[in-house]
LOKEGU-149511 format. One record per residue (C-alpha): x, y, z. Coordinates in steps of 0.25 Angstrom, whole numbers, plus 5000, padded with zeros to 4 digits. Example, Ala and Ser with C-alpha at 12.3 -4.5 7.8 and 13.67 -1.06 7.14 Angstrom:
2
504949825031
505549965029
END
This chain:
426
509043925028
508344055026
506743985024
506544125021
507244115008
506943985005
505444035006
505544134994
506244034985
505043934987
504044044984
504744094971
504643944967
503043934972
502944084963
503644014953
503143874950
502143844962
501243874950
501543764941
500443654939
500943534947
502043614955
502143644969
502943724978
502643714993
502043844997
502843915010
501943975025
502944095025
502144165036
502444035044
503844015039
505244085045
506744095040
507043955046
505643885044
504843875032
503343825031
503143755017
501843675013
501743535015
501943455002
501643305000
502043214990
502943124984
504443134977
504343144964
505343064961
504542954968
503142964959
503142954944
502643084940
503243124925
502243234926
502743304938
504143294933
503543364921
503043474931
504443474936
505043494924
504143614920
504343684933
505843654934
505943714921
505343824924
506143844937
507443824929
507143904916
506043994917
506344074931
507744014934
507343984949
507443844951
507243724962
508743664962
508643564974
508343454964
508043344970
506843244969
506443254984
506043404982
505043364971
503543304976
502643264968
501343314977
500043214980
499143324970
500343294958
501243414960
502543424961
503243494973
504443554973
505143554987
506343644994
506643754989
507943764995
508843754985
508343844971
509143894960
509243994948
509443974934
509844114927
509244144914
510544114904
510643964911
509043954909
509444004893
510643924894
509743784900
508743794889
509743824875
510343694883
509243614882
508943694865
510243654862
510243504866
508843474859
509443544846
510843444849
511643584848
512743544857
513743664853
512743754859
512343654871
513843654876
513643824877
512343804886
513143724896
514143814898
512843924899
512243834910
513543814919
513743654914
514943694908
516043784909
516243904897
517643844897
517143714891
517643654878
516243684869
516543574859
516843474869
515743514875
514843504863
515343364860
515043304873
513743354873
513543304859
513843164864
513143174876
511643234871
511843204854
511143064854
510143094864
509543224859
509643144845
508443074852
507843174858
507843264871
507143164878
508543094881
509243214888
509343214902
509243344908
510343314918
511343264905
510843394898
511343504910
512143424919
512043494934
510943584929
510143474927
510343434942
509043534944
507743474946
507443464933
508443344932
507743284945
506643284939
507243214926
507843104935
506343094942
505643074931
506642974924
506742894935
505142844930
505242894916
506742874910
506442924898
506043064906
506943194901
506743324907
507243394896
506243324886
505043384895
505543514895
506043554881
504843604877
504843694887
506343734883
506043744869
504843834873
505943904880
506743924870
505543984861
505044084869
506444114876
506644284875
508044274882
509144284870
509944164874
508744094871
508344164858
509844144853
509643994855
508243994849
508944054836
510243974836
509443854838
508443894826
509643934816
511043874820
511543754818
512943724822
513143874827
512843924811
511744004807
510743904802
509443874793
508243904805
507843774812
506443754811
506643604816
507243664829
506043774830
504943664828
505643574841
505443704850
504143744846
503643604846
504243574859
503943704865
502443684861
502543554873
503043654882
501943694892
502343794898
501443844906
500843734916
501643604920
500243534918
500043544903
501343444903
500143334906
499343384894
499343304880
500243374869
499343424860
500043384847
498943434836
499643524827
498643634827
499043644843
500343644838
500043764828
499343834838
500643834849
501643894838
500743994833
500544044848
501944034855
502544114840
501444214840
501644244855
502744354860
503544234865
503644184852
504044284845
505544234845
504844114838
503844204830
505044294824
505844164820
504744094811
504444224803
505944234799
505844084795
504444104787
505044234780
506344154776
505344044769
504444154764
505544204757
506144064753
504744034749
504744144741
506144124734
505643974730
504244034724
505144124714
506044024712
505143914708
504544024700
505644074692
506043934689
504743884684
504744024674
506244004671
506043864668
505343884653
506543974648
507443924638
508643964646
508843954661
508544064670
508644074685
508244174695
509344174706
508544284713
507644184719
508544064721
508443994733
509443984742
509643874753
509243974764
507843994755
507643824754
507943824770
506943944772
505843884762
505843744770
505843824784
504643884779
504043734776
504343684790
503943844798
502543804790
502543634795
502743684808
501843794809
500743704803
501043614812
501543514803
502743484808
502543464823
503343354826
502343284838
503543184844
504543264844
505943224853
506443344856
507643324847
507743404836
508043364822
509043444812
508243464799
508843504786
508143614778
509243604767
508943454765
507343424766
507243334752
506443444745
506743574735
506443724740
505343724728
504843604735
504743654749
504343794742
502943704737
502843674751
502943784758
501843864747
500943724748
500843744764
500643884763
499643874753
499043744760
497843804771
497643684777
499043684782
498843824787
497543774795
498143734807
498843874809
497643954804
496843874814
497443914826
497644064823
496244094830
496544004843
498044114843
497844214855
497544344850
499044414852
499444294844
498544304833
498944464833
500444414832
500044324819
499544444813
500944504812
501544384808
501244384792
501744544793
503144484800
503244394793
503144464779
503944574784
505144464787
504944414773
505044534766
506444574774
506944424768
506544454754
507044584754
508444544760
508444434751
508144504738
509144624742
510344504745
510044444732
510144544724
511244624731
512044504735
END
């Protein structure tokens, strides 16, 4: 072996995670080291398949994660003998050896894998397999489909928390995330990576530039069944809540209490959509808001037309501001973008499984949800809670706000205009 290649592979891991809280990579002596000898620091410890430490899995996680899907380079001699958890509480990663790469389309490919299965979309779950190598393109899609619908149906009904990550990507799951999985269960049998790190996937997914990621995001939000669909804000609220758990940015805000007041809550939305990475995001949420403006609008002339119309001796109506189902849809969408945004509708235990909701079907009439929607606007003290946090924004994103109500009126506008031109012409 060429200890002189080996060398640069463990300094592109020492560059790339030796940063991490909790992490260690063993620093080399090069000026002491040759082709065929090479001088590594002394680490002492203790497996880590031999101590109960969830936490140190934890860190593991966040770093194998980050080796898999955020550079694509990767430690792939998984086995618990090359993990140490060190006398100071760090974990060690040993031999480097044996490392891989994971191309950008599989790291799309791992993630929309893990999207489809907690939204149970096995049609679109079959595709990533073959995307990720675990099955060929010649396979038989609806077989497929079916079997993965046996196999995953029941336990993501419960929640993600019953998924293995070796069931989910077979061999793939033979990296050393699945070793960590089997080391942690072996003390926890309740332990599943992929519960610990689908916050971080569905942070992923939100701030994702690539395309491939930004076509899920949308058929996600707005397909059901590979048609065009009604816009799933159920779906949207189980990313952004989850995503809000991520922490991203140091492996030891994973042994910080959740802070689950809702004015925290309030805060983190308003600062990842008004930031340039949320602008994906940003961009989706007006469109909604402008389709409730306008259905808002449509049920305020209706309920105002009927009430004129109602003292007449004959009938009369006013087709021009009838609303369609699309407009009830829109107008209840508005209700839940404004519960969510308030932080009303923060869901604190959620199980990672995400629930299908009905927006033709809630029990009530538009003009109903219309009085809802004018009562919360109208209603200051549930505004409070965004107003409150506006001052504590940083300034680019309180500059970013600024634009907003211009955006957004310029999105409304194009809707009513389109709207009144197709009614009339149409």
């Amino acid at each position: 072996m060429d200890y002189c290649s080996l060398s640069h592979l463990i300094w592109l891991s020492r560059q790339l995670y030796g940063g991490l809280q909790d992490v260690c990579v063993p620093e080399m002596y090069l000026e002491r080291s040759t082709r065929r000898v090479l001088i590594m620091e002394w680490v002492e410890g203790q497996k880590l398949s031999e101590v109960k430490d969830l936490y140190l899995i934890e860190v593991g996680v966040y770093c194998s994660f980050n080796q898999l899907l955020e550079y694509g380079f990767y430690h792939a001699d998984p086995h618990p003998g090359n993990l140490l958890r060190t006398y100071d509480g760090k974990l060690a990663y040993l031999d480097f050896g044996m490392m891989g790469e994971f191309k950008q389309e599989l790291r799309d490919g791992f993630i929309e894998a893990c999207l489809h299965l907690v939204n149970r979309d096995f049609d679109a779950l079959a595709k990533d397999f073959v995307t990720l190598g675990l099955l060929p393109p010649t396979a038989e899609k609806g077989a497929v489909t079916k079997a993965l619908t046996d196999v995953f149906q029941n336990a993501v009904a419960k929640g993600v928390r019953n998924i293995s990550f070796g069931d989910l990507l077979g061999n793939l799951g033979s990296t050393i995330l699945a070793v960590l999985e089997g080391i942690a269960i072996s003390f926890n049998p309740d332990y599943k990576v992929l519960s610990s790190t689908y916050p971080w996937i569905a942070r992923k997914v939100l701030i994702g530039s690539s395309p491939q990621l930004r076509s899920s995001l949308e058929a996600l939000l707005y397909k059901v069944n590979l048609q065009e669909g009604v816009f799933r804000i159920d779906r949207l609220e189980s990313l952004l809540t989850e995503s809000l758990r991520a922490r991203m940015e140091k492996a030891s805000d994973k042994r910080q209490t959740e802070n689950t007041d809702s004015r925290v809550f309030i805060k983190q939305i308003l600062s990842f959509t008004l930031t340039e990475k949320g602008a994906f995001v940003r961009e989706i949420l007006l469109q909604e808001f402008a389709k409730g403006l306008d259905a808002l609008g449509l049920a305020t002339m209706d309920r105002i037309t009927s009430a004129a119309t109602s003292s007449l001796p004959f009938s009369a109506s006013f087709s021009f501001f009838a609303m369609a189902d699309e407009d009830i849809v829109n107008l209840r969408t508005l209700r839940q973008l404004m519960l969510l945004l308030s932080g009303l509708q923060k869901n604190e235990s959620s199980t990672l499984a995400v629930k299908d909701v009905n927006l033709y079907e809630n029990g009530r009439t538009y003009s109903e949800d219309a009085s809802l929607v004018i009562y919360q606007l109208a209603s200051i003290q549930e505004l409070l809670p965004i107003l409150s946090v506006i001052p504590e924004l940083p300034p680019e994103s309180q500059q970013q706000l600024l634009h907003l109500p211009t955006d957004l009126a310029g999105k409304l506008v194009s809707r009513v205009a389109a709207r009144t031109i197709r009614r009339i012409f149409i």
